[in-house]
N, C-alpha and C positions, 0 to 999 in steps of 0.2 A: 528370692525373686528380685529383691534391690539389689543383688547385685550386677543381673543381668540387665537392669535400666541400666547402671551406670556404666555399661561396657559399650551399650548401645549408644547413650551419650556421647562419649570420650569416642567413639570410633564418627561419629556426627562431627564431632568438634574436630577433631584429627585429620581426616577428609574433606570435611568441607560438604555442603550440599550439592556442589557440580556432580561431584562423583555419584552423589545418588541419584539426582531428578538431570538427567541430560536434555542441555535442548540443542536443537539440529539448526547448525550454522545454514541459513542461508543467506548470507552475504555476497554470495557470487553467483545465485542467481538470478536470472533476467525473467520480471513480467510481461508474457506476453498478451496483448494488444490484441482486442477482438474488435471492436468498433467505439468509436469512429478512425479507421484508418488514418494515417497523414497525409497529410493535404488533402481530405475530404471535404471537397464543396456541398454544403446541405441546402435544403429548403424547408425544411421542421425545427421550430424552435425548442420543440421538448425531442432533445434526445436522452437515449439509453445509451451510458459510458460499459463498454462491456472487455473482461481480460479471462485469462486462462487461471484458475487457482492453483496456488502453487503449495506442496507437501511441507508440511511445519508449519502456514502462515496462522496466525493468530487473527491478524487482521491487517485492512488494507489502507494506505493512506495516498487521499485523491487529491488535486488541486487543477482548480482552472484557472488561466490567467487572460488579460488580456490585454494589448495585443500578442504579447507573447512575454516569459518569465526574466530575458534578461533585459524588457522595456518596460515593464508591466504597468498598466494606469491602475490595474483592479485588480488583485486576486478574487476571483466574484466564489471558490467553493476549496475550500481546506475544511475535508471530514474525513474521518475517520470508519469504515464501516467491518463488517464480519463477513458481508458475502461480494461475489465478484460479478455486481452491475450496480452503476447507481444513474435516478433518470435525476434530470433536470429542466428545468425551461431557461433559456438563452437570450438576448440580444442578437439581433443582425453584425455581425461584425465580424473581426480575424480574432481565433482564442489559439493558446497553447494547454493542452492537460498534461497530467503526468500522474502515474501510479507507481507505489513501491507496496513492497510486503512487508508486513515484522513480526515477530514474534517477540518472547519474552526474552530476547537475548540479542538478537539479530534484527537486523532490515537489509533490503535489497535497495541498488540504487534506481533512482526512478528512470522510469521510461514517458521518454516523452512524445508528444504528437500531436502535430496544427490541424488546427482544419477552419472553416468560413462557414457563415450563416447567411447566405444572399436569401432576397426576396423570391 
């Protein structure tokens, strides 16, 4: 019987774990954007961020900026979660979000989307 662990070993080791436990590149693809659309003017401070789940993610990584990521005064939400919606309560003002996917090997790049909080 030890011999047969150590073949299984030595083929472990020889191979590598890629070849046994594969995980599924998604890198090239795009999360799609359920709500809040871009340039969505709202009048509710608690929205639901909602996207399409995407095959292989492990989980989802969210951030809100404002007024937007490449001025940003505030990242007001960097989380991390497992399912595709997350709510929040907001500020009046102009924000940018973005979501990506990843798994244990991959991430997709984010997708992003403005939208406004008026009274």
């Amino acid at each position: 019987m030890s011999k047969y662990i150590l073949l299984l070993l030595f083929a472990v080791v020889a191979f590598g774990c890629d070849d046994i436990i594969e995980v599924e590149d998604i890198s090239n693809t795009t999360v799609i954007v359920l709500a809040p659309t871009n340039n969505a003017v709202l009048n509710n401070t608690t929205l639901t961020f909602s996207w399409e789940p995407i095959e292989s993610a492990e989980t989802y990584q969210i951030q809100i900026a404002t007024p937007t990521f490449d001025e940003a005064l505030q990242i007001v939400v960097d989380s991390t979660l497992a399912n595709t919606n997350f709510t929040t309560t907001l500020e009046n003002t102009n924000y940018e979000w973005r979501i990506r996917a990843k798994n244990s090997g991959y991430q997709t790049a984010y997708t992003t989307k403005s939208f406004s909080i008026e009274e």
